[in-house]
N, C-alpha and C positions, 0 to 999 in steps of 0.2 A: 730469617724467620722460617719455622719449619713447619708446614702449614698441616703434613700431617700427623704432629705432635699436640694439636691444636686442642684443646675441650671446646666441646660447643655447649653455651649456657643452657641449662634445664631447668625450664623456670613452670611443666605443668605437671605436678604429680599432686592427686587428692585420698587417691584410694591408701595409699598408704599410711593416710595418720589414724584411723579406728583400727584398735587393733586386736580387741576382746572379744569375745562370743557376746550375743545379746544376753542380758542378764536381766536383773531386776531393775529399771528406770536407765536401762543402758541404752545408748542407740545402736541399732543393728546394720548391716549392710547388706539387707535382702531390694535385688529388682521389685519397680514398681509394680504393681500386678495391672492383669489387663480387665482388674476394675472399674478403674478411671477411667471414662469414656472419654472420647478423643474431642468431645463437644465442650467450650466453655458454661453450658448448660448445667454443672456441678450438683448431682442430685444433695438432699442436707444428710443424709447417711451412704456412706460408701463403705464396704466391708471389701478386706482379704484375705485369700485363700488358706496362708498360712498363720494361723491362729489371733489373726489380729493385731501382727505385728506389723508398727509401723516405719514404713522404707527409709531409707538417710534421704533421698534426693526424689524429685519427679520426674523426674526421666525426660530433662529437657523442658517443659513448660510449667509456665506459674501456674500453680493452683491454689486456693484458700478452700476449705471445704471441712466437713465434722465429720469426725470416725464416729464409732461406737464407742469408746473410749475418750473421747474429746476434742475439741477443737484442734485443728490443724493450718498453718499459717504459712502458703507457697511463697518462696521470695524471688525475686527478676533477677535471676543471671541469665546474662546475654549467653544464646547458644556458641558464640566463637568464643567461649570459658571451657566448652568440651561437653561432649555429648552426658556428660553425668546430671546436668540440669541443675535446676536451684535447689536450695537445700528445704526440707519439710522442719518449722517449727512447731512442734507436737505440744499441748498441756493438756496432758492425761488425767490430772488434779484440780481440772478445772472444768467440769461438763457442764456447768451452768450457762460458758459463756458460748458465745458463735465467733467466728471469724468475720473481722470486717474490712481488710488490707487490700486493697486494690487500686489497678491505674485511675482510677475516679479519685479513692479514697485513699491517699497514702499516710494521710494522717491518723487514721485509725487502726488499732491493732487485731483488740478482741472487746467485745460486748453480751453484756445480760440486760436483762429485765430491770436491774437496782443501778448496774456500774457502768460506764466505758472507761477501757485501756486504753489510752492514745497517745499523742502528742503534749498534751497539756497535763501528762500523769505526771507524778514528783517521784522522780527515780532516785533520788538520793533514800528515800523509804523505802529497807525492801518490803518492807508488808504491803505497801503497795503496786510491787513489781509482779509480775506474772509468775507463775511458780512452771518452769521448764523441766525439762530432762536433763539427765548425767552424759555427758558426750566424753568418750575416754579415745585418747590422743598417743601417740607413741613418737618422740624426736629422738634421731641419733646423733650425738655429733662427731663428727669423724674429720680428717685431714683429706686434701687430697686438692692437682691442678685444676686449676680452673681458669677460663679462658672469654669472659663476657664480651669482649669485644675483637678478640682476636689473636689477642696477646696474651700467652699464658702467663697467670701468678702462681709461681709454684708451691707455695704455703699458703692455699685455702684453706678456710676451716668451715663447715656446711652444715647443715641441717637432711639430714636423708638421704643424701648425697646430690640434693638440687642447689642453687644457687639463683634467685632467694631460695631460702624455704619453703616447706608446703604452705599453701593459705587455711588457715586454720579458721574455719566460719564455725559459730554457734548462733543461737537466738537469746532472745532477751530474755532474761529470767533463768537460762539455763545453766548446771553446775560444772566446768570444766574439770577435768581430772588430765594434767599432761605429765606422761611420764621423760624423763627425759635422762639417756643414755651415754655417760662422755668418755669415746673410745681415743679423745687425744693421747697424745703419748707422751706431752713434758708441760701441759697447761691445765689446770681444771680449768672447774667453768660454772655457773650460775645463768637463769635465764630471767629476764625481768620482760614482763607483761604489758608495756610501755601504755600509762596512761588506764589502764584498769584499775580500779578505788582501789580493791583488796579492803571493803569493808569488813571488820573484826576477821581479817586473815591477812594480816601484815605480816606474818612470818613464809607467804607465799608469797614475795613481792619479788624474789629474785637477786638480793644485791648480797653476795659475799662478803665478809666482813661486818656487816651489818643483820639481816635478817640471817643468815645462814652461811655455813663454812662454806668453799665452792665443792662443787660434786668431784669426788677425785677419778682419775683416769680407771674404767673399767667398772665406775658405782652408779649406778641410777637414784635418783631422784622422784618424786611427784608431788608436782603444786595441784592441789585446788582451790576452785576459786568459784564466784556466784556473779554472772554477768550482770549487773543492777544497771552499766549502762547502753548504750546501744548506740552502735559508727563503727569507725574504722581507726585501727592502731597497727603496732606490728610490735614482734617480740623479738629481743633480742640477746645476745651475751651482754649481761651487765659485769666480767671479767675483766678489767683494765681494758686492752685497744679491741679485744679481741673481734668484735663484730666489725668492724672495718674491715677485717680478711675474708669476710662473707658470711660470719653468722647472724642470720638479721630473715625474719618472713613476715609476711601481712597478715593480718587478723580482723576480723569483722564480725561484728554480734549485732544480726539484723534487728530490723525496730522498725516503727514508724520516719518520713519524714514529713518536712515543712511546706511541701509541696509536690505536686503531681507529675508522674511520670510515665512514658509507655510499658507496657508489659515486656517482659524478660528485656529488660533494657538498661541492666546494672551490670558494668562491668569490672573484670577483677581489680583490687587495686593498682595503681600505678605507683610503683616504687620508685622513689627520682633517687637519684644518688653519686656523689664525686667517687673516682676509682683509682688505685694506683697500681702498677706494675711490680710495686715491692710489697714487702707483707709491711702492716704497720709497726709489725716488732722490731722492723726494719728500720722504718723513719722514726723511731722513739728517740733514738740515742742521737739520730741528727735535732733534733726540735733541744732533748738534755745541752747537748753543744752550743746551738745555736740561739737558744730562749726564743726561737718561733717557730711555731708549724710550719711543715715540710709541704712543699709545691704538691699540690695533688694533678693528674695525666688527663682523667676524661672523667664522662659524666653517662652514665647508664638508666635505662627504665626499663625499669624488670628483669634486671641480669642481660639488659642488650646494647653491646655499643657498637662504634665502627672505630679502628684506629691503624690508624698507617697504610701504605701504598699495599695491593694485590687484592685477591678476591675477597667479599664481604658480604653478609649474611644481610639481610632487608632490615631495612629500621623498623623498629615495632612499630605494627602499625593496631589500629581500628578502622573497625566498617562502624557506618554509622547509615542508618534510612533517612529517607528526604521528609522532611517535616516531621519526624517523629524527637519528642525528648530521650533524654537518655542521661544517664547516672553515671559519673566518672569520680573515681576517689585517689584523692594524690596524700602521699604520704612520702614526707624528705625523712629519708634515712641515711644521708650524709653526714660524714666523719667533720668535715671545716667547710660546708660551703650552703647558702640561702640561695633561693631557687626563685625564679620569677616567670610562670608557667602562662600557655596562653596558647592556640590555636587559632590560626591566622583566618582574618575574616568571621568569627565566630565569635555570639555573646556567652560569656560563662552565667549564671545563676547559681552562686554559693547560696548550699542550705545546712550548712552545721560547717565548726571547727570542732576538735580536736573531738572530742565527745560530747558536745553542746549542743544542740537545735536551734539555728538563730533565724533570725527574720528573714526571708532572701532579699539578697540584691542581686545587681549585673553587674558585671564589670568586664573590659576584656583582656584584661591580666591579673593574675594572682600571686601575691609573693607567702611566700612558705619558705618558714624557718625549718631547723633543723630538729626534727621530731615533730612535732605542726602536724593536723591533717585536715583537709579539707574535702567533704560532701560535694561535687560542684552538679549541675546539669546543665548539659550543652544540646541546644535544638538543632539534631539537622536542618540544614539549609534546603526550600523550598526548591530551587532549583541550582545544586549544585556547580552544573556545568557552565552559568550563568557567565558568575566569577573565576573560574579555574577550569579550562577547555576541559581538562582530563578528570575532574572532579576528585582531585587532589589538595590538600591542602597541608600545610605543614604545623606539627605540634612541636613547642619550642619548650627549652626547658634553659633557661638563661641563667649562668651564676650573678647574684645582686655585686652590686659595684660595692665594693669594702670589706663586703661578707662571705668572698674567695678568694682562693688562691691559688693558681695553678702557674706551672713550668712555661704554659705554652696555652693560646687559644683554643679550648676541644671546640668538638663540633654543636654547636649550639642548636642546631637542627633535628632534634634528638626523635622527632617521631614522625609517623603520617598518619593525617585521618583519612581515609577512603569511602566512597561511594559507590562505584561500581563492582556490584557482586558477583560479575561474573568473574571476574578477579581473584574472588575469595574461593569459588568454586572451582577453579582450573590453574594452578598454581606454575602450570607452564606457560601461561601468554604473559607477555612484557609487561610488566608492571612501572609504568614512567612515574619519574621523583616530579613532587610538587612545580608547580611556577611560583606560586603566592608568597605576598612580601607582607613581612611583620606590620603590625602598625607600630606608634610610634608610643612608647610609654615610658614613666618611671621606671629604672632600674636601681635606683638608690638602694643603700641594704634599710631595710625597715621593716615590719611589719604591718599587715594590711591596717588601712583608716581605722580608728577608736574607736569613730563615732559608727562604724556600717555595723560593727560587728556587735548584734544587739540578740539578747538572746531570746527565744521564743515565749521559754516559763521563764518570768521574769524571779530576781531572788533582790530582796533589801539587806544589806548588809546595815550590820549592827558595830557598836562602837568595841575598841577593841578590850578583851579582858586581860591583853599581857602588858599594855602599857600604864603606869601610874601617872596622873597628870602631875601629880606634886614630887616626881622625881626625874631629873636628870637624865640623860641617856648614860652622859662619861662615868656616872657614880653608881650605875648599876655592875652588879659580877659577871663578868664576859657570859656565864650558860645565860643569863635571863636578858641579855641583850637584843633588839629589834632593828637597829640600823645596820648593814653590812657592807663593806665596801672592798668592791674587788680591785685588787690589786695584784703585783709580784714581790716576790722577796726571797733571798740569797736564804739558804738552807741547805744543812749537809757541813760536810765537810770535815778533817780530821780534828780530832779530838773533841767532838760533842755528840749530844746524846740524839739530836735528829735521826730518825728511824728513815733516812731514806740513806742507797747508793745509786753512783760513786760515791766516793766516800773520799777522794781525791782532792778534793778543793768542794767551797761553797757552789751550789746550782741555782738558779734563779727560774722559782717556779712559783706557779699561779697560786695565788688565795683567795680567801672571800671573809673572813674572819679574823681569826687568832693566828696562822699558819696554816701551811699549803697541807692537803688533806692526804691521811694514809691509812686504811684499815688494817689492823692486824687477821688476816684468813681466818687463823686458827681459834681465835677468839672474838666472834661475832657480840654485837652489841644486845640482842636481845637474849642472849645465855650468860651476860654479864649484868642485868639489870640490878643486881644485888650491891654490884658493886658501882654505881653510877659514880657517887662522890667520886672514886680513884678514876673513874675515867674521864670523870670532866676535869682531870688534873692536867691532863694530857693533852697538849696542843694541838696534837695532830691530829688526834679526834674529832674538834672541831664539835662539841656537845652543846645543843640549846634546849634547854629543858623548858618545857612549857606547863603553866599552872593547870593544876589538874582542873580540868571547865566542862560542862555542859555543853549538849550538843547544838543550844541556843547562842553559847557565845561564840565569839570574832577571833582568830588572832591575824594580829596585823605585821605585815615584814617592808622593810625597805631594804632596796636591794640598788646602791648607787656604783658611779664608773668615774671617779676624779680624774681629771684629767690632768693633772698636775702633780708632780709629788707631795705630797702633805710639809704642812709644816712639821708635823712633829719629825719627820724624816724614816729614814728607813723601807719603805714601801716604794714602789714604783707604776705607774701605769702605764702602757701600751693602748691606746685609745683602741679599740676594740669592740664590734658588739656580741653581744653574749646571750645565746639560747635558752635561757635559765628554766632548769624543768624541776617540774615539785614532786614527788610523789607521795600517792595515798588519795588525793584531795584533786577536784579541779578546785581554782582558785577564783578572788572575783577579782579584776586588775579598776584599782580606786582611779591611778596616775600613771602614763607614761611619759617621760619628757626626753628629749635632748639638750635640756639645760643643765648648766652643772648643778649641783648639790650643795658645793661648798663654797665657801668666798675663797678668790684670788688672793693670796696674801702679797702678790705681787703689785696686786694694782686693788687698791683698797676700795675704790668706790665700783667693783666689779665683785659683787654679791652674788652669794647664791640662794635656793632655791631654801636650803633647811630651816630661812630666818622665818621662813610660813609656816613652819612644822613643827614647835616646842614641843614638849610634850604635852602642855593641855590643849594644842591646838592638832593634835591625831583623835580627830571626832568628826564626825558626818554635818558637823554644822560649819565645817570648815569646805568653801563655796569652790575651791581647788579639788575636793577631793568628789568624784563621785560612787554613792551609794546605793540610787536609784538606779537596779537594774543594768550595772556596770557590766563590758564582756568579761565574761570567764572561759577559761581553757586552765591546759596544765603545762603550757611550755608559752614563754613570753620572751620577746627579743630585748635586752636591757641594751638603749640605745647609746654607742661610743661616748661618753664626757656625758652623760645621761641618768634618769633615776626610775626606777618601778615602782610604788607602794602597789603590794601584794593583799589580800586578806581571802581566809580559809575558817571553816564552819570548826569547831572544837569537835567533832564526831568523830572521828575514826581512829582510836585508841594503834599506837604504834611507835616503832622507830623507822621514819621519814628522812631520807636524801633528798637534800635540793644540790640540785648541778649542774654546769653550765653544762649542753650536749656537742659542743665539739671536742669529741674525743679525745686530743690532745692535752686539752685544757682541763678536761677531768684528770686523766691518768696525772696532770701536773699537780693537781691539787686542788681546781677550783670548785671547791663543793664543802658542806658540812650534811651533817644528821641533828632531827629535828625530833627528839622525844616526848610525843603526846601521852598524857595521862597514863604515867609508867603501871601504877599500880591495875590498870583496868586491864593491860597487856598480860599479865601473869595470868590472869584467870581465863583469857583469850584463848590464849597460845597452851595450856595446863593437857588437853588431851595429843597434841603434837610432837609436845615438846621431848618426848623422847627419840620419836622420828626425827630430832631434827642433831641432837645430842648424838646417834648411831652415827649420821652423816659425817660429823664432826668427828669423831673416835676415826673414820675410818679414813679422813681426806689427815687428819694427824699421821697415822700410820705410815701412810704415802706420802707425806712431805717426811718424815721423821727418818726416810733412806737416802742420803746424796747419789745415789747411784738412779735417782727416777728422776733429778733433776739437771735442767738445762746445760747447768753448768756445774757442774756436779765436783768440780774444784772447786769453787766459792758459793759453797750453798749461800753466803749471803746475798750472794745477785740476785739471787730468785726472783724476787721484787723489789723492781726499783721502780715504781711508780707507787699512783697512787693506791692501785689493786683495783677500782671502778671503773 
């Protein structure tokens, strides 16, 4: 190893995502002025110097306070986020109301005389949602080594050239504008918003093939989009493997939450995530061979590991204060592995998943799926040294039993929380690793209890409008079908029309439908809506067309894991659980089981679960399903030999991927697209749609040369997966 060959992770750069002059509703990056008195004393008008323009950040402390132009909304980043302080949410269009966010009141946002913004606002409305500023963003993405734990990968591919990428924070209500720049040299690239609705702007959702060509090497892009919810997500290449190699950053759109916390005491996210030492363009063709994903090496948080013998850079750590709360946000951004996080001697308080507010609980471990995010807050301990001489204690981040897979044990010891500041202040006195021993928990792969995860604005779901009780599931046309079952199956090979290679022999890849799933680049689904008929001809497509419905109705999906080969044959399954992520919609989950679905045809009086599900028994008075106030999120673990009934609000006009998020397992095929209310899409998308047609002309252009591609002998390798 050549140590000083080495990259060292860069995981804190903010100033570089604004990158416009202040304009009209744009945010600027002028220092705070030394208006703001140093007192928590917050006069109700504060004026500055340079014509009333307001700052990006406060310059280190939370503040809430009214300009002359409107309410202003300080959020708690802990100062070891960097001397740039929390970020200032402004609604200059809204001077009626005042600011009401605070370590008392976290539940509230903004307030008048007639309304409160809060916790219990209905953010799926935006008319009810605060009306923000334009925040304009600039990503690059580019190649280049990277080294998070020691060991360099020499095919990164980054965001700015950090690893993760920058933390891209907005506020609630506000309208993103991200430009984004792709200087690869043999891959385009697309970036999806992971868990943002994209209300009536589905054609910014990110997914090549589908909403859009990918951006080709050397052409920028720009999504906008309108923050309606508030948490934490992260954005990544929705490009086949590609964010596995390091394209992947956090994102946060502050809000309200469900309970109180000290001042500046939200720290950045925590990015958990499995790492290899190869690129995943690397491990493709072994998984193609193989029909399983490739052993993954370690496990990182926030671009930092340790691995192998000789010198090593401090596990990430946090300072945390004695009896004060404090705000921790974890988001798994792992390629194949579920996460079971926990800070030893310490109670967690989850208060939201994924972009939901739920009720809090405790608990003192948390399992997180892959794309999952969780709000948590963790109380400093009253007297640290109590338990841990050194007042040290260790943050774990443990891969779930069934839902990894690695070469070799990594080090499961992935962080430290600290207490002694003078530690933090003087970077040269010894810093001693933990004594503290885990407690003793589940590690099973699952998803956290059904029953805790309860959400705060409670939502009734309704019966569904795609199911007919008086028809059959087997007699419907594969588009308008509801049950799905994932499975594997042989495709490819010579002499047939399967759009995938090799092309050498049959390949045994993942489905969830009709056939393992392939986008065509060049020809995205919503610049083809004219021709749906022809593309729901097409297997690979994988098309479900939903009845055009109001934003009152339901629709309902089952999403099953047979454990068995089917009788009709042909299909196979690998017991497996599966991170199944929706987009467009968080969803409300009616059912999770680990029971199978289907009967055993082996052993007859060993039933499954479907015999409870006819079609006219997919209704709310069926005593199996819950309706009332069910959790919702937008990524669910569908458990090995197991089944999900799904249901999602008919409101967000689009073309929708659902797909399992271990990367493997997409690129294999397991996913489809989910076409909401085509006709409302058209008149959506009407002023974009040339922006989005140039893009296309111009990623045609560049694949239309074999001398830009990979393998520029068989331009048909280009893509051999599933291109998501």
């Amino acid at each position: 190893m050549k140590f000083e060959a080495v990259w060292t992770s860069i995981v804190q750069v903010f100033n570089v995502l604004t990158f416009s002059s202040p304009g009209e509703g744009e945010v600027s990056q002028i220092p705070l002025t030394d208006s703001i008195p140093a007192s928590k004393d917050v006069p109700f008008e504060v004026h500055y110097s340079n014509d009333d323009v307001v700052p990006l950040r406060t310059g280190g402390v939370e503040y809430s306070y009214m300009s002359t132009d409107g309410p202003i909304v300080g959020t708690p980043k802990n100062p070891q986020d960097g001397a740039g302080g929390g970020l200032n949410c402004h609604y200059p269009a809204m001077p009626e109301f005042e600011p009401c966010f605070s370590p008392e009141n976290r539940g509230c946002w903004l307030k008048s005389d007639t309304r409160t913004i809060d916790i219990n606002t209905d953010y799926e409305d935006p008319d009810l949602v605060p009306k923000g500023k334009v925040r304009n963003f600039y990503l690059e993405v580019s190649e280049q080594p990277i080294s998070p734990d020691g060991t360099t990968m020499e095919h990164g591919k980054v965001f700015n050239r950090t690893y993760p990428g920058p933390w891209i924070e907005a506020c609630w209500g506000d309208t993103l504008n991200i430009t984004v720049k792709n200087n690869l040299r043999y891959n385009g690239t697309s970036v999806h918003w992971h868990g943002i609705r994209q209300f009536e702007s589905f054609h910014h959702d990110g997914v090549n093939g589908i909403t859009e060509c990918p951006i080709a090497p050397g052409d920028t892009f720009t999504y906008t989009f309108r923050a309606l919810q508030y948490g934490s997500a992260w954005y990544h290449s929705h490009y086949s493997l590609q964010y596995g190699d390091g394209m992947l950053g956090p994102m946060t759109i502050y809000g309200p939450s469900t309970a109180n916390f000290s001042s500046d005491a939200a720290f950045r996210p925590l990015l958990l995530t499995d790492w290899n030492h190869r690129s995943v363009f690397e491990d493709w063709p072994i998984m193609l061979d193989s029909g399983e994903a490739p052993q993954m090496t370690n496990i990182l948080i926030n671009g930092t590991g340790q691995f192998g013998w000789g010198p090593k850079v401090e596990k990430y750590t946090l300072w945390l204060n004695q009896s004060q709360s404090h705000m921790l946000i974890l988001v798994n951004t792992a390629v194949d592995t579920t996460f079971v996080f926990s800070v030893d001697d310490h109670i967690l308080e989850v208060i939201e998943m994924d972009f939901v507010p739920i009720v809090p609980y405790t608990t003192d471990h948390l399992k997180i799926g892959i794309g999952q995010r969780y709000h948590i807050l963790i109380r400093g301990l009253d007297n640290p040294y109590e338990a841990e001489r050194y007042g040290n204690y260790w943050m774990r981040a443990v891969p779930a039993r069934k839902c990894s897979k690695f070469a070799f044990g990594p080090d499961e010891q992935m962080g430290i929380i600290r207490y002694n500041q003078s530690l933090l202040a003087n970077a040269s006195l010894h810093r001693p690793d933990p004594l503290s021993e885990p407690p003793l928990y589940d590690i099973n792969c699952a998803d956290e209890p059904y029953d805790k995860l309860k959400p705060w604005r409670p939502w009734t779901v309704g019966n569904p409008v795609n199911i007919n009780p008086d028809v059959e599931h087997s007699a419907l046309p594969n588009n308008t079908r509801y049950i799905f079952d994932v499975g594997m199956t042989k495709s490819g090979g010579p002499n047939t029309s399967t759009p995938y290679i090799p092309d050498d022999e049959p390949y045994t890849r993942w489905d969830m439908h009709i056939a393992p799933f392939r986008v065509n680049f060049s020809d995205p689904t919503l610049l083809a809506l004219d021709r749906l008929d022809e593309l729901i001809q097409q297997p690979h497509l994988d098309v479900i067309t939903l009845p055009d419905a109001t934003e009152d109705q339901w629709i309902w999906l089952v999403i099953t894991a047979p454990d068995k080969i089917p009788s009709t044959g042909g299909r196979t399954f690998f017991p497996a659980a599966h991170p199944m992520h929706l987009h467009g919609h968080d969803f409300a989950l009616l059912r999770q089981s680990s029971d199978n679905w289907y009967d055993d045809a082996e052993n007859p009086s060993d039933l499954g679960d479907s015999r409870f599900f006819g079609p006219g028994n997919f209704t709310c008075d069926n005593p199996l399903l819950k309706c009332d106030n069910p959790p919702r999120r937008d990524v669910v673990l569908l458990p090995a030999t197991g089944y999900v009934i799904i249901a999602f609000k008919a409101d967000n006009p689009g073309a929708w991927i659902i797909h399992c998020h271990i990367a493997f397992h997409a690129s294999s095929g397991l996913a489809m697209q989910i076409i909401e209310n085509k006709e409302r899409m058209k008149t959506i998308m009407e002023s974009d749609k040339p922006k989005v047609e140039e893009a296309c002309r111009k990623w045609r252009d560049w694949h239309a040369n074999p001398m830009n591609l990979w393998d520029w002998n068989h331009p048909k390798h280009f893509q051999d997966d599933s291109g998501v």
